[in-house]
ZARO-363692 format. One record per atom (N, C-alpha, C): x, y, z. Coordinates in steps of 0.1 Angstrom, whole numbers, plus 5000, padded with zeros to 4 digits. Atoms other than C-alpha are relative to their C-alpha. Example, Ala and Ser with C-alpha at 12.3 -4.5 7.8 and 13.67 -1.06 7.14 Angstrom:
BEGIN
500949885000/512349555078/500950125000/499149895000/513749895071/499250115008/
# end
This chain:
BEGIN
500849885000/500050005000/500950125000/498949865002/501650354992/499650075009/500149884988/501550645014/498950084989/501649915003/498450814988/498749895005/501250154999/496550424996/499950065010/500150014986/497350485034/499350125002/500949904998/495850855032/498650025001/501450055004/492750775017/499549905009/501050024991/491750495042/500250045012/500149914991/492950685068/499150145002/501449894998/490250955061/499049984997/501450065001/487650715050/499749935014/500350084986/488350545087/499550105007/500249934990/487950885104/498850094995/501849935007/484851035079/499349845005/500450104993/483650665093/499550045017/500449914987/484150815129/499350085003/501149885001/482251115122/498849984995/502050045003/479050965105/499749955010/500950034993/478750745133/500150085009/500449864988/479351045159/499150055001/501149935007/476951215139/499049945001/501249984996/474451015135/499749915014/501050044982/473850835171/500250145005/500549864994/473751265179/500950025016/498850034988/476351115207/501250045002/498250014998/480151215216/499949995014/499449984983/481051095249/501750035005/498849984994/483751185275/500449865003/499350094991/486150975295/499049995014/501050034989/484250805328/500850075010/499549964992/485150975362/499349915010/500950094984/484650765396/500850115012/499749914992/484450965426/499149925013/500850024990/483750925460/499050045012/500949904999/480951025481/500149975018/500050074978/480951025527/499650175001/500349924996/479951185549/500850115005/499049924994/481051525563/499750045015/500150074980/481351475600/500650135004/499649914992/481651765623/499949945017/499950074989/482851635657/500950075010/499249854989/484051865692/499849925010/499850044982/485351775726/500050105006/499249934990/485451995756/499749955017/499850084986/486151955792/499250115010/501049954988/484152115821/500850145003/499449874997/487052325830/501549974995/498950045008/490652325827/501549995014/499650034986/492252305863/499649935015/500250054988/492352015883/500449945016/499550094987/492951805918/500749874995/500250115001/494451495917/499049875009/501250084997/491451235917/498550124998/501049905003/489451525902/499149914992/501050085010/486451395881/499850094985/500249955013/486751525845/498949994991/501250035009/483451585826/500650074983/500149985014/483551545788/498550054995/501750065010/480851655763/500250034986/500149985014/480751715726/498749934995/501250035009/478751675697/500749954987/499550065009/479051435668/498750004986/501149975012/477151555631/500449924989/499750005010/476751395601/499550044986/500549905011/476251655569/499050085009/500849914991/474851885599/498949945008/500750064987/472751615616/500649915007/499250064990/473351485650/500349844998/500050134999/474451115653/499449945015/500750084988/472450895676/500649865001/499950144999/473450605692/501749944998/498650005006/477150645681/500949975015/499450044992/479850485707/501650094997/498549944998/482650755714/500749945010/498950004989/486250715729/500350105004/499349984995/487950885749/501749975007/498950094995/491850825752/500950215005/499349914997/494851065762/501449994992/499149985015/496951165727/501949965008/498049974994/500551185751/499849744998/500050174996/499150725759/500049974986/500050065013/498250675723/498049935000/501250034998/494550575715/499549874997/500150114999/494650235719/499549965014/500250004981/494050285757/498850105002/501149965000/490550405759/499550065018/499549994984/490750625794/497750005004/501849984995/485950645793/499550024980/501050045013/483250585762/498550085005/501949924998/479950785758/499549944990/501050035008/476850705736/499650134993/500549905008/475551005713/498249995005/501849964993/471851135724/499650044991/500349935009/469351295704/500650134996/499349875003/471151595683/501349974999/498850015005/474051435682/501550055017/498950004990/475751505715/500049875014/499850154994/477151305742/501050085016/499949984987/478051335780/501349915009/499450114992/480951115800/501050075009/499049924986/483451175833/500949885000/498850094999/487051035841/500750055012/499750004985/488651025873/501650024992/498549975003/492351225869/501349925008/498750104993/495150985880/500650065011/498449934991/498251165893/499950134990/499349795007/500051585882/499849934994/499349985011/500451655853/499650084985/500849945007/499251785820/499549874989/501150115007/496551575798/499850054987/500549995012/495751625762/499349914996/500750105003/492651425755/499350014989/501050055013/490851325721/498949974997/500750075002/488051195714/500049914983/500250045016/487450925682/499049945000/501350075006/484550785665/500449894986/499850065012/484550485638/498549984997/501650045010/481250475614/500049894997/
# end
């Protein structure tokens, strides 16, 4: 085949492409996958912020998902310095999405505590 052969069905293959583009009235794109969750708003705070030792620490927060409360939902509580494998008290989620629990302060020192949730 010559290079005038190869021209010719190379633009009878691609006038081929355009009638049928044409007439199914169709050109599609490339597919996209995407994914879709929820957007979770979730807050801890502590009653106060100076204690005793063997003080009783009240937690509370609120746990939303796409701006409504979660019910029913089983929070942790650990202390970020232990690592959150060590669960120091657990609350339940109420109507609206919030949640209530207390922890008895060990010994000094200073505490940085977390709370997590898994859906």
């Amino acid at each position: 085949m010559n290079k005038k052969t190869k021209l010719v069905s190379a633009c009878i293959l691609l006038l081929t492409l355009v009638t049928v583009a044409v007439a199914t009235g169709w050109i599609y794109s490339n597919t996209v996958t995407v994914h879709v969750h929820n957007a979770y708003t979730f807050t801890l705070n502590a009653d106060k912020g100076d204690y005793v030792v063997g003080g009783l620490i009240t937690f509370t927060g609120l746990l939303e998902a796409n701006g409504v409360g979660v019910v029913g939902a089983t929070i942790q509580i650990f202390d970020v310095n232990v690592g959150n494998s060590t669960i120091l008290t657990n609350a339940t989620t109420i109507a609206g999405g919030s949640f209530i629990c207390t922890y008895t302060l060990p010994a000094t020192g200073n505490y940085t505590f977390q709370a997590q949730y898994q859906p």
